[in-house]
C-alpha positions as CSV (number, residue, x, y, z in Angstrom):
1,X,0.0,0.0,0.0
2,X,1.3,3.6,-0.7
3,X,0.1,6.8,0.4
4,X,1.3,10.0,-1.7
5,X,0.9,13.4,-1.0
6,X,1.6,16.1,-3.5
7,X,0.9,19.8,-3.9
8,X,3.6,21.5,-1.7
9,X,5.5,24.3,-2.7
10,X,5.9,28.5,-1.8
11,X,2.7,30.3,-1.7
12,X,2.7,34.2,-0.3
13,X,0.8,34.8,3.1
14,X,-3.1,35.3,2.2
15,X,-2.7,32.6,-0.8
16,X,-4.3,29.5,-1.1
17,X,-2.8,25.7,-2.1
18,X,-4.6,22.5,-3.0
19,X,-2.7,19.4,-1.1
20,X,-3.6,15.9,-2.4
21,X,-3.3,12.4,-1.3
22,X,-3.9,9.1,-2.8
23,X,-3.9,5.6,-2.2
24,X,-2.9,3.3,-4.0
25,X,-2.0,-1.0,-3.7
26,X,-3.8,-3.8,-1.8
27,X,-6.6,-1.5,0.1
28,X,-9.9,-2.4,0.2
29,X,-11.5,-0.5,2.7
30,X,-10.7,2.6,4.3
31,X,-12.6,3.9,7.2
32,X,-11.3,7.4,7.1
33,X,-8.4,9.6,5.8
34,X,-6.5,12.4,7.5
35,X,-4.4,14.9,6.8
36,X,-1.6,16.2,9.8
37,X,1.2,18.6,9.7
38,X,4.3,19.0,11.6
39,X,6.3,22.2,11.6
40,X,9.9,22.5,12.7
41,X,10.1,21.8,16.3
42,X,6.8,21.0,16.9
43,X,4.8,17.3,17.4
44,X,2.5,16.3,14.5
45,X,-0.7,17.4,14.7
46,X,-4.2,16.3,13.0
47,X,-5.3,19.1,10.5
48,X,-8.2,17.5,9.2
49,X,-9.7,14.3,9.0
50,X,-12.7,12.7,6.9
51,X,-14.7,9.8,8.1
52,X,-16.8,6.6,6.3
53,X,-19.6,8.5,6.5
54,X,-18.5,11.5,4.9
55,X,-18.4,13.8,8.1
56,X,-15.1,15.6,8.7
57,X,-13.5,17.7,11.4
58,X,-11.1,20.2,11.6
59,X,-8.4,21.8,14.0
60,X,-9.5,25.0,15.2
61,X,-7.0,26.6,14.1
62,X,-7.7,25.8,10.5
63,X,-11.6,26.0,10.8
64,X,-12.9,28.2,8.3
65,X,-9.8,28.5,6.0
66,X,-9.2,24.5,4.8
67,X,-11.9,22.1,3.3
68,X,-11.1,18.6,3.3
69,X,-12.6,16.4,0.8
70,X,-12.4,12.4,-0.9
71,X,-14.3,10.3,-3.3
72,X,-16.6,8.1,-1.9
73,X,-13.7,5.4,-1.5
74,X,-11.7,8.0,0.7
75,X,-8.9,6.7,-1.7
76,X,-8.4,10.0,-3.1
77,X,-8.7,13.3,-1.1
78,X,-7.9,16.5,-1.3
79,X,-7.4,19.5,1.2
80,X,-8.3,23.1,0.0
81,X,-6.2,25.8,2.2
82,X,-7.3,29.2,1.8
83,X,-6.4,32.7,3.8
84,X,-2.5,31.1,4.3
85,X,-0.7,32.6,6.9
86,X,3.5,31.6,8.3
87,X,1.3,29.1,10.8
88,X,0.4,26.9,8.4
89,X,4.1,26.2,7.4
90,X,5.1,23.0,7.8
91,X,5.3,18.9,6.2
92,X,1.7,17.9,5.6
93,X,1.1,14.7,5.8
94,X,-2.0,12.1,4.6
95,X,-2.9,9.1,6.2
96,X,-5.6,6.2,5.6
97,X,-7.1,3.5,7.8
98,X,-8.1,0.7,6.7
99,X,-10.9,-0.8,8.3
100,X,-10.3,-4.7,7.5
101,X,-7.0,-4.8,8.9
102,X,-7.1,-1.5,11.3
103,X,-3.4,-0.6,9.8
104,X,-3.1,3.3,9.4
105,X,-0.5,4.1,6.2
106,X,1.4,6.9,5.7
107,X,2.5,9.4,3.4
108,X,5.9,10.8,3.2
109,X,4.7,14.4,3.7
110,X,4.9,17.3,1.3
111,X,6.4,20.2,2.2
112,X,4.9,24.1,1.8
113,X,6.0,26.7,3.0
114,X,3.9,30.4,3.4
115,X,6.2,33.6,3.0
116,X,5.5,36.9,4.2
């Protein structure tokens, strides 16, 4: 199973970036997906996260600003950041669990980073 990430980059503070994540190998059935973030010096933290049923929550401190979304598989989801500020810098990274086996996989992260 592999989990990619891709969309990183440099956007300017107030900019918006699209992150996406697929899924990909012997997965049948995943219960949710989730997207962290770590910046430097700082524990990993959940951003967003997208359940089987299509309901997702957010971190307050992105509430408002990103919009997570998948296809109905939740093998392919996307997260929609908006209103960037220095904050959100840091390696984003997607995650799936799979419901059959309860494994949770693991992107490599993509890094962005917001200037000034």
């Amino acid at each position: 199973v592999q989990v990619a990430e891709s969309g990183g980059g440099l956007v300017q503070s107030g900019g918006s970036l699209r992150l996406s994540c697929a899924a990909s190998g012997e997965i049948f059935s995943i219960n949710a997906m989730s997207w962290y973030r770590q910046a430097p010096g700082k524990q990993r933290e959940l951003v967003a996260s997208i359940s089987y049923d299509g309901s997702v929550k957010y971190a307050d401190s992105v509430k408002g600003r990103f919009t997570m979304s998948a296809n109905n598989d939740r093998d392919t989801g996307y997260l929609q950041m908006n209103r960037l500020n220095s904050g959100d810098t840091a390696v984003y990274y997607c995650n799936v669990w799979e419901y059959n086996s309860g494994t949770v996989y693991w992107g490599q992260g993509t890094q962005f980073t917001v200037s000034p």
